[in-house]
C-alpha positions in Angstrom: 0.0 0.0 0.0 2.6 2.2 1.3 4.8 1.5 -2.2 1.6 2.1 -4.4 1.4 5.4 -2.6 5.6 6.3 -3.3 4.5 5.0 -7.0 2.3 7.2 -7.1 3.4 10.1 -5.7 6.8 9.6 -7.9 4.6 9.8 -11.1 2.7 12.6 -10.1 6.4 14.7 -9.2 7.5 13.5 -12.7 4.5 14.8 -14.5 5.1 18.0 -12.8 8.5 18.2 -13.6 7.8 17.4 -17.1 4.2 19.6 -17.8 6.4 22.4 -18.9 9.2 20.3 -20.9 10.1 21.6 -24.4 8.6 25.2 -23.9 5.4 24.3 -24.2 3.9 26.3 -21.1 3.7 30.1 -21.9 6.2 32.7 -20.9 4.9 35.0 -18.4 7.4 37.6 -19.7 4.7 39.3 -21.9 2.5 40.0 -18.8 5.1 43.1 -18.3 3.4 45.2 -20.9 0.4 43.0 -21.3 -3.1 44.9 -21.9 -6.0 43.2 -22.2 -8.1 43.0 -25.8 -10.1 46.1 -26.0 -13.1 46.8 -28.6 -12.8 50.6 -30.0 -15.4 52.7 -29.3 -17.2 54.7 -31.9 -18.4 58.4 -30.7 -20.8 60.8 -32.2 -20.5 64.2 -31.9 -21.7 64.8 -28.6 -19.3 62.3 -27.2 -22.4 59.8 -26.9 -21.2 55.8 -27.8 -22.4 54.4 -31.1 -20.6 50.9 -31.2 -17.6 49.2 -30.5 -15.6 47.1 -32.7 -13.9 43.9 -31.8 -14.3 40.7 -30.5 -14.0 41.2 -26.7 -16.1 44.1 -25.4 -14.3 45.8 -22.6 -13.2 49.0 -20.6 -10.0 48.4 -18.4 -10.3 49.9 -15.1 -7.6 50.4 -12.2 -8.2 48.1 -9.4 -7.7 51.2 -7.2 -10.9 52.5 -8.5 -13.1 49.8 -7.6 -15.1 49.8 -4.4 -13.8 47.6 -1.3 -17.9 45.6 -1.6 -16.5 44.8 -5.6 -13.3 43.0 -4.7 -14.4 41.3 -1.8 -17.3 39.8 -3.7 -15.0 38.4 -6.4 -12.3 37.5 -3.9 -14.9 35.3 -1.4 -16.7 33.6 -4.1 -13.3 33.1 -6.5 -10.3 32.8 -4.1 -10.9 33.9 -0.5 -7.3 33.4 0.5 -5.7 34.9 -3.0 -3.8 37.4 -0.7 -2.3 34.4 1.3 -1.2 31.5 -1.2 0.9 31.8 -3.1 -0.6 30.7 -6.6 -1.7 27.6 -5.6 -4.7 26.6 -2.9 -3.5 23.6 -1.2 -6.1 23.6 1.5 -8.9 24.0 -1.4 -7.3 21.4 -3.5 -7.5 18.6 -0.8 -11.6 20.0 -0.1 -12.2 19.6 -3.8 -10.4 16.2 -4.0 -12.4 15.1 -1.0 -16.0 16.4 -2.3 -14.7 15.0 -5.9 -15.0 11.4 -4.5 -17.5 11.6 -2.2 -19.7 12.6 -5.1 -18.4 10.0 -7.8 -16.9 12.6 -10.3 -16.3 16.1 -10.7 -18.3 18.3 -8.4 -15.6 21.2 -7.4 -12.9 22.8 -9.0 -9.8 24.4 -7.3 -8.5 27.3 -9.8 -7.0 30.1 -7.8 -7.7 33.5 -9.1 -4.3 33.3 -10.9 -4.8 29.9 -12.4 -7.7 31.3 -14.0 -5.9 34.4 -15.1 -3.5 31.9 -16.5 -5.9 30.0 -18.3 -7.6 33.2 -19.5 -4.4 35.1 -21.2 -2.9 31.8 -22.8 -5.8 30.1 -24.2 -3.6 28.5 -27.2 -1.4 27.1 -24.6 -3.7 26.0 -21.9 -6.6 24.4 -23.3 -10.3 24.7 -20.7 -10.2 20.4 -21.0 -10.8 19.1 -17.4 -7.5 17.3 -17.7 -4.8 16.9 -15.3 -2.1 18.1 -17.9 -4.1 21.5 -18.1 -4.1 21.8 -13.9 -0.8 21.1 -13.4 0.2 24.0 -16.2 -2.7 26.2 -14.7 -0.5 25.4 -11.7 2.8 26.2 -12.7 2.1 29.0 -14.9 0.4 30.5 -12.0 3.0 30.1 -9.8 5.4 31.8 -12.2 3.2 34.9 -12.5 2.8 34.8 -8.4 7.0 35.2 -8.4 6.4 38.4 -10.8 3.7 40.5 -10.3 2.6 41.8 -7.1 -1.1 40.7 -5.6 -3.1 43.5 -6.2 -1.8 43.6 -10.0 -3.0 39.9 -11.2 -6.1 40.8 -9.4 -6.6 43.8 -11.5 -5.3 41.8 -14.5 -8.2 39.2 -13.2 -11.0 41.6 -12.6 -10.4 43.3 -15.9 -9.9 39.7 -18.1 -12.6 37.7 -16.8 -16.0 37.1 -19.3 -19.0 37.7 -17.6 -21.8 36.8 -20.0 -23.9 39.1 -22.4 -20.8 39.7 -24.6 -19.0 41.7 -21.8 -15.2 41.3 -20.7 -13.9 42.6 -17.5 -16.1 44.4 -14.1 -16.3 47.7 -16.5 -17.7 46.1 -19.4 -20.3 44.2 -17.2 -21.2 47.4 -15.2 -22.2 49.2 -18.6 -23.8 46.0 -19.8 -26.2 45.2 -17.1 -26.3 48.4 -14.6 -26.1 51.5 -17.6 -22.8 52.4 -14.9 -19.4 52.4 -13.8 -17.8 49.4 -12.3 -16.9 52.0 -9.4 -20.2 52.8 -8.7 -21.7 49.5 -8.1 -23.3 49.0 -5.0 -22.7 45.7 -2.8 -25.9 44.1 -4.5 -24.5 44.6 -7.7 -21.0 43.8 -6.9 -22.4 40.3 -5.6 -24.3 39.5 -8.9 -21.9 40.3 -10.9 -19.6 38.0 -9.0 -21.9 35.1 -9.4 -21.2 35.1 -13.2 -17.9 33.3 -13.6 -19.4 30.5 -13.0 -22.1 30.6 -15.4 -22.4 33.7 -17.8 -25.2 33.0 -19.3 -27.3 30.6 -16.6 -27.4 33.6 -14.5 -27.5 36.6 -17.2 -30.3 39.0 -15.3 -31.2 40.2 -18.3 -32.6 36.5 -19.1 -32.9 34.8 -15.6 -33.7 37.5 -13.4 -34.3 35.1 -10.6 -31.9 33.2 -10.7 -29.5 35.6 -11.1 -31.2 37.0 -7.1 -30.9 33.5 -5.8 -27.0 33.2 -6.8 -26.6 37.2 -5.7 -28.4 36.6 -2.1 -26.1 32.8 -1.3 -23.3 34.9 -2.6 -24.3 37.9 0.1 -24.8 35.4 2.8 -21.0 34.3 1.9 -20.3 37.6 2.5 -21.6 38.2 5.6 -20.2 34.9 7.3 -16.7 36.0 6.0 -17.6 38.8 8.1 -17.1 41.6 5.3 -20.9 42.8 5.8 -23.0 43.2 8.7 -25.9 41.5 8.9 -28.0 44.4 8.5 -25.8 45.4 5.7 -26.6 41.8 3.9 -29.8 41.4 4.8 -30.6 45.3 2.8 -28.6 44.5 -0.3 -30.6 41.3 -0.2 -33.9 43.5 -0.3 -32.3 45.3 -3.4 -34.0 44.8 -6.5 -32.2 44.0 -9.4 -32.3 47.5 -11.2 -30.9 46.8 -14.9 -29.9 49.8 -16.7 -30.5 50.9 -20.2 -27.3 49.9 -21.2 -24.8 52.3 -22.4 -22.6 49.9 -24.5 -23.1 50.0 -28.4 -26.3 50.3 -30.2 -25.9 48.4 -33.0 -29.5 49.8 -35.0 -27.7 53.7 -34.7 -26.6 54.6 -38.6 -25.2 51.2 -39.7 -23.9 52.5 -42.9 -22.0 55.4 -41.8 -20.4 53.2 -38.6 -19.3 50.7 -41.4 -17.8 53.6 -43.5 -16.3 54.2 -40.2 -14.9 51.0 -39.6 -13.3 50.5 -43.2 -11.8 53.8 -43.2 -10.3 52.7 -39.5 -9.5 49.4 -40.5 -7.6 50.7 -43.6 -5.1 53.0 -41.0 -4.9 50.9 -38.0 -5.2 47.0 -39.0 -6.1 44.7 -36.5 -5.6 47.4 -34.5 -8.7 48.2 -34.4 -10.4 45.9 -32.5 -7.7 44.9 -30.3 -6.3 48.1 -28.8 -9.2 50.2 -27.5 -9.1 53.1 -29.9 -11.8 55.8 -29.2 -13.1 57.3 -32.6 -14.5 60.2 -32.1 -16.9 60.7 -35.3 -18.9 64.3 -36.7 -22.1 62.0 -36.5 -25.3 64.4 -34.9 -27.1 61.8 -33.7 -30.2 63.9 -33.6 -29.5 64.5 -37.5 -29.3 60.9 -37.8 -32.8 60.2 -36.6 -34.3 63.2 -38.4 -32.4 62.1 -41.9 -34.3 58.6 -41.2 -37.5 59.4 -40.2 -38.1 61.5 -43.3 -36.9 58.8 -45.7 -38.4 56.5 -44.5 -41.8 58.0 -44.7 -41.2 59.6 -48.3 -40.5 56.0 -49.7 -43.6 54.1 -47.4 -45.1 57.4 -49.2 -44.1 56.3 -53.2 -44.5 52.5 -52.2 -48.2 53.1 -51.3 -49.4 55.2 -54.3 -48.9 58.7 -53.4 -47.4 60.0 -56.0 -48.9 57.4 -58.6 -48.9 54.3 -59.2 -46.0 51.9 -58.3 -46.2 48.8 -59.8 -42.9 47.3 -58.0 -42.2 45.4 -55.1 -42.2 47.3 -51.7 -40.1 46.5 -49.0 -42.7 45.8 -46.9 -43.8 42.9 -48.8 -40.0 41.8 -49.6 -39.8 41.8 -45.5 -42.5 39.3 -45.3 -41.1 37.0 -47.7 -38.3 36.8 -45.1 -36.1 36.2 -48.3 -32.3 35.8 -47.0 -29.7 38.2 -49.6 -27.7 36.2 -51.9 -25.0 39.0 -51.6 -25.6 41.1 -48.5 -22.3 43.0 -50.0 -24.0 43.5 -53.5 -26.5 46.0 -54.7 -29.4 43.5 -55.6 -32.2 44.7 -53.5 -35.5 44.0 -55.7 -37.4 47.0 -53.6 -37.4 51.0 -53.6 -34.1 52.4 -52.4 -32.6 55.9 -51.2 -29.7 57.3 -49.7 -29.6 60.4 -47.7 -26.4 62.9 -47.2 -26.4 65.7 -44.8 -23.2 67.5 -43.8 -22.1 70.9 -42.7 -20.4 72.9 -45.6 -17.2 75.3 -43.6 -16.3 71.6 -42.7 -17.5 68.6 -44.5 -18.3 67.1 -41.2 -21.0 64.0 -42.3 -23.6 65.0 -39.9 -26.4 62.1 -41.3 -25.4 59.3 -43.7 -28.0 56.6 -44.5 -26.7 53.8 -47.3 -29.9 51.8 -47.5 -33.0 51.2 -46.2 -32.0 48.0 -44.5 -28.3 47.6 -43.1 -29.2 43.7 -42.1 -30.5 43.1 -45.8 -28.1 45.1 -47.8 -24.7 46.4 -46.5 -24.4 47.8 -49.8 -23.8 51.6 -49.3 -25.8 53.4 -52.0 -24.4 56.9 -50.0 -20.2 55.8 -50.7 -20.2 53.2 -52.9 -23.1 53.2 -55.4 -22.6 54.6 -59.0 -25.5 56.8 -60.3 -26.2 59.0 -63.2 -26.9 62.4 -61.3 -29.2 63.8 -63.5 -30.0 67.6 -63.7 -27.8 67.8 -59.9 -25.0 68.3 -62.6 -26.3 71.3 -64.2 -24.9 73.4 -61.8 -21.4 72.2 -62.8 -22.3 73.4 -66.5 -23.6 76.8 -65.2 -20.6 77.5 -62.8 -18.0 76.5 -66.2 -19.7 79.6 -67.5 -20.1 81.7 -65.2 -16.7 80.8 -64.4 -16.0 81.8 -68.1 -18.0 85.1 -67.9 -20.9 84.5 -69.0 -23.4 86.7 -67.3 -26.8 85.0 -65.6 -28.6 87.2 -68.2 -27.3 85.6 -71.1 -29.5 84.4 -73.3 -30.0 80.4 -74.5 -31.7 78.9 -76.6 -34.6 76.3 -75.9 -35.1 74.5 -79.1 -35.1 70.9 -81.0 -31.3 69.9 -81.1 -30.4 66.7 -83.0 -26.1 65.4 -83.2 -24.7 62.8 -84.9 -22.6 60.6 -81.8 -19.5 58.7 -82.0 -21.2 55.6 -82.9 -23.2 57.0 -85.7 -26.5 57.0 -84.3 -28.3 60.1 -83.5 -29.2 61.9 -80.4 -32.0 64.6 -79.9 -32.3 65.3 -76.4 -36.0 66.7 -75.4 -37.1 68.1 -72.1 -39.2 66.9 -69.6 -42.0 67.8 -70.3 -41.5 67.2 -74.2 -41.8 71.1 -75.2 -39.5 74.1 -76.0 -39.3 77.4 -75.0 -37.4 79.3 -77.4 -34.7 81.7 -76.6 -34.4 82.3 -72.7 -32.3 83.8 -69.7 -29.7 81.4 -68.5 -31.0 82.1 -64.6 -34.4 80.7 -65.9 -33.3 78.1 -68.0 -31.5 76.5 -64.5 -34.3 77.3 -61.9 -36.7 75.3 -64.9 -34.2 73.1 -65.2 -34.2 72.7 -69.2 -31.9 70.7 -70.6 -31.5 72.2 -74.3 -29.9 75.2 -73.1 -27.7 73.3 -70.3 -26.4 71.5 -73.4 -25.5 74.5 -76.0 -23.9 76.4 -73.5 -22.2 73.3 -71.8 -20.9 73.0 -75.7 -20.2 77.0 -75.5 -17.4 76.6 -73.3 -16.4 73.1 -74.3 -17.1 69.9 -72.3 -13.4 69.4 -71.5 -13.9 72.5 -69.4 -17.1 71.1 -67.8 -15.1 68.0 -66.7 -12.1 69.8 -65.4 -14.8 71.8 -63.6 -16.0 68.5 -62.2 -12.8 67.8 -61.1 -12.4 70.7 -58.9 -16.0 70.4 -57.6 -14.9 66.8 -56.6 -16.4 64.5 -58.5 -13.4 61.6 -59.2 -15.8 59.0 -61.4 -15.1 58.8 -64.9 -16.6 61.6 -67.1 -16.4 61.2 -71.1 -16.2 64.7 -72.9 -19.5 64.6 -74.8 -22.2 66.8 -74.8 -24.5 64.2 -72.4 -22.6 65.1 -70.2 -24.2 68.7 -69.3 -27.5 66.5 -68.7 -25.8 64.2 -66.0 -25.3 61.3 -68.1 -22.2 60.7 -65.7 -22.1 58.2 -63.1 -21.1 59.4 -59.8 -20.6 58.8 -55.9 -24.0 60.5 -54.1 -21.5 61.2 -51.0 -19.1 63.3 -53.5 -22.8 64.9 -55.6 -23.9 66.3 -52.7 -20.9 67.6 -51.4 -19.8 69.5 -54.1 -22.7 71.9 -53.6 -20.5 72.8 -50.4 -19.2 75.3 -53.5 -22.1 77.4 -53.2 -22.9 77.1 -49.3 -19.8 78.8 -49.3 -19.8 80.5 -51.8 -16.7 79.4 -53.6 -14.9 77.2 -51.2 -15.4 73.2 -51.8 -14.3 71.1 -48.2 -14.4 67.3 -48.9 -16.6 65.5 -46.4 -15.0 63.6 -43.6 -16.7 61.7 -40.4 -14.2 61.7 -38.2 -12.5 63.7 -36.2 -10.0 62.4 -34.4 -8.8 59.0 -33.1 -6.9 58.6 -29.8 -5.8 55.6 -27.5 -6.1 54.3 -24.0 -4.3 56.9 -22.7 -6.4 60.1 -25.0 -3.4 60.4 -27.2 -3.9 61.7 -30.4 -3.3 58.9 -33.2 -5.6 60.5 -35.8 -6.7 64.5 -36.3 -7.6 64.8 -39.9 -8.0 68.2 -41.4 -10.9 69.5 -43.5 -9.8 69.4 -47.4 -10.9 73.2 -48.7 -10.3 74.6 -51.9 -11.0 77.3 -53.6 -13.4 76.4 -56.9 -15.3 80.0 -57.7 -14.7 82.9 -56.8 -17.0 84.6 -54.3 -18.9 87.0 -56.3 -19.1 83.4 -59.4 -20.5 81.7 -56.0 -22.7 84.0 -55.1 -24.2 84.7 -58.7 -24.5 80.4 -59.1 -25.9 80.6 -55.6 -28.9 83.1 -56.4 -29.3 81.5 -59.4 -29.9 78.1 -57.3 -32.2 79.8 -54.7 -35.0 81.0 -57.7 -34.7 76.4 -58.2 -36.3 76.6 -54.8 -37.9 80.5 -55.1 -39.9 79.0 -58.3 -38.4 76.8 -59.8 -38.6 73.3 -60.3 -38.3 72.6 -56.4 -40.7 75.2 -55.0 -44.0 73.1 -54.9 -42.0 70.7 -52.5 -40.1 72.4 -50.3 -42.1 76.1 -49.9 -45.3 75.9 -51.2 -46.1 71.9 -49.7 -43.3 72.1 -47.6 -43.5 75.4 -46.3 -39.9 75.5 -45.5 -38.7 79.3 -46.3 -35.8 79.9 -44.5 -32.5 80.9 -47.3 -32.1 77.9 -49.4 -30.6 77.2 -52.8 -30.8 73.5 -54.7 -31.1 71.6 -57.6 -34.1 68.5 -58.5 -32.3 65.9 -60.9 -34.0 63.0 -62.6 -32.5 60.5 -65.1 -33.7 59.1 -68.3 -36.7 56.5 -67.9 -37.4 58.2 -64.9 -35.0 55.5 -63.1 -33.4 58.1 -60.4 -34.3 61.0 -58.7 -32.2 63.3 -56.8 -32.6 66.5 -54.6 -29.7 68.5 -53.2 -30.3 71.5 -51.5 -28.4 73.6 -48.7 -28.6 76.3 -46.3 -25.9 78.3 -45.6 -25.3 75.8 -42.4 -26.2 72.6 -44.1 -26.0 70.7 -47.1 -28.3 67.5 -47.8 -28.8 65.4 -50.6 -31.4 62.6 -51.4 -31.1 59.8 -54.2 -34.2 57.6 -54.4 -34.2 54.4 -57.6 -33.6 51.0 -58.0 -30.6 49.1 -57.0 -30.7 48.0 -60.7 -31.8 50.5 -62.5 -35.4 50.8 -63.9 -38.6 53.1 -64.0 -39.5 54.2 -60.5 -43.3 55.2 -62.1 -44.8 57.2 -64.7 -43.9 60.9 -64.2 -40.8 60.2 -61.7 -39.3 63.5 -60.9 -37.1 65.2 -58.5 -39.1 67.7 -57.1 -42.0 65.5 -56.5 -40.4 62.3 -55.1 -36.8 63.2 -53.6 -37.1 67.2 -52.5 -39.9 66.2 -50.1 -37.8 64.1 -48.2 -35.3 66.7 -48.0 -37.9 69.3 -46.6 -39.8 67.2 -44.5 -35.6 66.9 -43.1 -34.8 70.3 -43.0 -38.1 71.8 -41.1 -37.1 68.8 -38.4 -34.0 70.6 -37.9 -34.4 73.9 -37.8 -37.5 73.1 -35.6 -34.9 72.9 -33.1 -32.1 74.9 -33.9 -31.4 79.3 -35.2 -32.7 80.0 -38.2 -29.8 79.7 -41.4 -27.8 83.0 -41.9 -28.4 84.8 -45.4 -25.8 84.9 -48.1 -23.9 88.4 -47.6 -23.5 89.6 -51.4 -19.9 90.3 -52.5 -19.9 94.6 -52.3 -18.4 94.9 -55.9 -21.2 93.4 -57.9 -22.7 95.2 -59.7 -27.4 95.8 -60.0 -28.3 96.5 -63.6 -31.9 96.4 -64.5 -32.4 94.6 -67.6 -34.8 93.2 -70.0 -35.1 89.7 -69.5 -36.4 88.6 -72.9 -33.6 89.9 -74.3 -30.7 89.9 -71.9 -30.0 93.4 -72.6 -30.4 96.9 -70.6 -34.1 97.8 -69.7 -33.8 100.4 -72.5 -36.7 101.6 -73.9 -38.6 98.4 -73.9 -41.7 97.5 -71.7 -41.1 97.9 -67.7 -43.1 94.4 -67.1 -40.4 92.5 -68.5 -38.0 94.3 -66.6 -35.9 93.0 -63.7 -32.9 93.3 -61.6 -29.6 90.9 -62.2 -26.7 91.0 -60.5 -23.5 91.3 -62.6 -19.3 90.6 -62.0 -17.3 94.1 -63.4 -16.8 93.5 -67.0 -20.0 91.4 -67.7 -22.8 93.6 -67.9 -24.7 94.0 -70.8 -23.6 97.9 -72.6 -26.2 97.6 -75.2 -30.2 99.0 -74.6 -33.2 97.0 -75.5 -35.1 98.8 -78.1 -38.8 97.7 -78.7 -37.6 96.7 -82.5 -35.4 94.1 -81.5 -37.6 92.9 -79.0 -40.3 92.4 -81.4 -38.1 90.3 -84.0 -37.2 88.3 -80.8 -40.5 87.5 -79.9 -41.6 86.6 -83.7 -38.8 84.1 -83.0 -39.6 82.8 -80.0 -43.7 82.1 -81.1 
């Protein structure tokens, strides 16, 4: 007996001797700098948390911060005499061996606080099997950390490691998850539920199992009080505590998916794996508030199309494609058989995104129609044409002609463009042929100063897609980014000045050093007196033009806006972008493969109410928008707007007031001869 004892007691020493042979326990050297996995946190602009990337969701804390009730909870259900062994509990190894047999199998572990710490930081290397082999390196790895580190540090390395169900790593993590506060403001009833979750995370989530998650808190307080840590009044109040969850402050996943994944890609493509490993806080120029106004009102403009509205739509709704429950073959691809839109708001002096939706449904489509899509913009391009000749000196008064236009393309075939409606005008002012938005004269005088000029334009206004120089062009037969559409009328918010739109604004680490500070990207496009001529010209689109049904006279929005309606041939997308002199927003509504949205599909009627019913949200609760101040050297000429030329002698009810650069006023007077011939030409 007494030999079978030595024998065994021999083996046991030469497994121990040889658990570690060859390397293969871990090195407790990297616990010198070691810092446990933290997600990055995602910020809006008021410093509230969007989301946080990575695998482990946690907060390290100091151990120093955390209330005395918070680590003797832990210590007297985990490892009541941590502060006295020295890695290993002898005394609790020969209970559990003990209670092991009486009960036939395994009923009781022994892990120390640092043999779980161990088992924790070198997963690869010590594997959770209920095997001897992984005690005995459990064992001697925690006995090398013991010879290291001081006490209260593998305890803080503990607290601060340790999963406690719901998706939460570490007491701070937990706190937010489950309380909606700080790990050092738990009280003792807290601090005892919490430490009844290494046992079981998820058995005794309180979000799930409220009652059992008391019953484990209340044995755990009556521990407490027999270690003689509370009192027994003490015990028997925190017992009476209810269990009062918070709304949790960790990462609301719902809160403008797109523009977090823009986010994340744009973070992952600077940091790496950094990002979800090192705690980075990215601090974003996302207005929450924005957000949910830029939602509410697309959302209800396309429930609006979808159910008849407007006319009829003959297409699939989302509602119905819900209902199907129909799983994406692509989730990455733009394939989405229902009504679509993207939405753009951001604040012109600094491009800061302020509202970004990609899609109507992040969980059905990550495809980002905002960033990634490519879509013809329609009229929205005009401008561009408009600012090349103003740019060129051509005056707002000049006159352009509205007639049948037919030219022979590369191909061979022949193109006559037409207008909207299907009619022509005759000869008219360039300011009326934009606020009308007609596209015979936003071709001849796109051709006027050449379309190479138009696309260099482009280029400075931001727009990187492709652009052929041919005359479809001046009609928006371009395909571009929405994200870099809509921000290139940041031109005539301020009035000359384009600033490329960015979402974040800086990036620091653990310890609030700066990693990341981007700066805005401004330059100068017009100049301000161009800017503020293409801007007036822009406000009669919303004064009485194609856009004023929408957003003043149904909208009733009236504050100083300028903007531009688009549609595109077949009536397959519709665009409105419009700014104040504080914000600029864009809408694109179509089909993720292009196609008729209905009969009569235009701008004004089914993307500018979106963008109204957004912008009287917003300055419901915020200063009215500033007005434009006009550039002092313009010059007022009054003018006969038939003919382009000075009032003259001709008929004070065609005369009005334009607004001329030095040099481009008209010298010559309108005489009622002239103006008759013109009009004989125009019927």
């Amino acid at each position: 007996m007494a030999a079978g004892g030595v024998l065994g007691l021999l083996i046991l020493v030469g497994i121990w001797v040889r658990t570690c042979a060859n390397d293969s326990c871990p090195s407790v050297d990297v616990l010198d700098q070691y810092v446990p996995q933290q997600t990055s946190k995602i910020f809006a602009a008021d410093g509230r948390l969007i989301t946080e990337l990575g695998l482990e969701k946690r907060t390290v804390v100091r151990l120093d911060s955390l209330s005395q009730p918070v680590r003797d909870a832990f210590l007297i259900v985990e490892d009541r005499r941590f502060y006295e062994h020295g890695g290993i509990d002898y005394r609790r190894i020969v209970g559990a061996v003990i209670r092991n047999i009486r009960a036939g199998g395994f009923a009781q572990g022994f892990s120390t606080i640092t043999m779980q710490l161990a088992r924790n930081i070198f997963p690869d290397e010590i594997s959770r099997e209920k095997t001897i082999t992984r005690k005995l390196k459990e064992a001697k790895v925690a006995l090398a950390i013991e010879r290291r580190f001081p006490k209260d540090r593998i305890f803080e390395l503990y607290l601060n490691q340790i999963y406690l169900g719901s998706g939460a790593y570490g007491i701070e993590a937990a706190a937010q998850r489950y309380f909606g506060k700080s790990a050092k403001d738990l009280n003792v009833a807290d601090a005892a539920l919490l430490a009844g979750l290494p046992k079981a995370p998820e058995p005794y989530n309180p979000r799930r199992f409220p009652e059992r998650a008391v019953q484990r808190r209340n044995l755990i307080l009556a521990m407490m009080q027999e270690q003689g840590v509370l009192t027994a009044a003490e015990a028997s109040l925190a017992r009476a505590w209810p269990i009062q969850l918070g709304r949790s402050s960790s990462a609301r996943t719902d809160v403008a998916p797109y523009f977090v994944e823009w986010v994340r890609q744009q973070m992952q493509e600077r940091f790496g794996a950094k990002l979800y490993t090192d705690g980075l806080e990215i601090h974003t120029t996302l207005d929450l508030d924005l957000q949910i106004a830029a939602e509410r009102s697309m959302d209800a403009q396309l429930q609006l199309i979808e159910s008849g509205r407007f006319g009829r739509f003959r297409h699939t709704t989302y509602a119905q494609h819900a209902q199907k429950e129909v799983l994406p073959s692509d989730p990455n691809a733009a394939n989405t058989p229902y009504l679509q839109g993207a939405f753009i708001a951001l604040e012109p002096r600094t491009g800061a995104v302020r509202a970004l939706i990609g899609g109507r449904d992040f969980e059905d489509s990550k495809f980002n129609r905002a960033t990634q899509a490519l879509r013809q913009p329609g009229s929205t391009f005009k401008p561009i044409v408009y600012a090349t000749g103003i740019r060129a000196g051509l005056p707002a008064s000049l006159i352009l002609d509205d007639s049948p236009l037919t030219m022979t393309q590369p191909d061979g075939t022949e193109w006559a463009p037409k207008n909207y409606d299907l009619t022509f005008s005759g000869p008219m002012p360039m300011r009326e042929a934009l606020y009308q938005s007609r596209n015979l004269p936003a071709i001849r005088l796109g051709m006027e100063v050449g379309e190479t000029s138009v696309v260099d334009m482009a280029r400075r206004f931001g727009i990187t897609t492709p652009i052929l120089p041919v005359p479809a062009i001046h009609l928006g037969a371009a395909d571009v980014y929405p994200i870099e559409m809509v921000s290139a009328y940041t031109v005539f918010a301020n009035l000359g000045s384009r600033v490329a739109p960015s979402a974040i604004v800086r990036v620091t680490d653990q310890s609030g050093a700066v990693l990341w500070e981007p700066r805005p990207f401004v330059e100068s496009v017009l100049s301000r007196e161009e800017a503020w001529i293409m801007n007036d010209m822009l406000r009669d689109v919303v004064r009485r033009g194609t856009a004023y049904g929408a957003v003043v006279a149904n909208g009733g929005f009236r504050h100083p806006a300028g903007g531009k309606t688009g549609t595109t041939n077949e009536y397959s997308d519709v665009w409105f972008i419009g700014y104040t002199a504080d914000i600029v927003a864009g809408v694109w509504i179509g089909f993720d493969r292009p196609k008729r949205i209905m009969d009569n599909a235009q701008g004004g009627r089914l993307a500018a109410p979106a963008w109204t019913a957004f912008m009287n949200d917003v300055y419901r609760r915020k200063p009215a928008p500033p007005e434009w101040p006009r550039p002092a050297s313009l010059i007022a000429v009054e003018i006969d707007a038939p003919s382009g030329q000075r009032r003259g002698l001709c008929s004070a009810s065609n005369a009005t007031t334009e607004w001329f650069i030095p040099g481009t006023e008209p010298v010559d007077l309108c005489l009622p001869g002239v103006l008759d011939a013109i009009r004989r030409i125009r019927r």
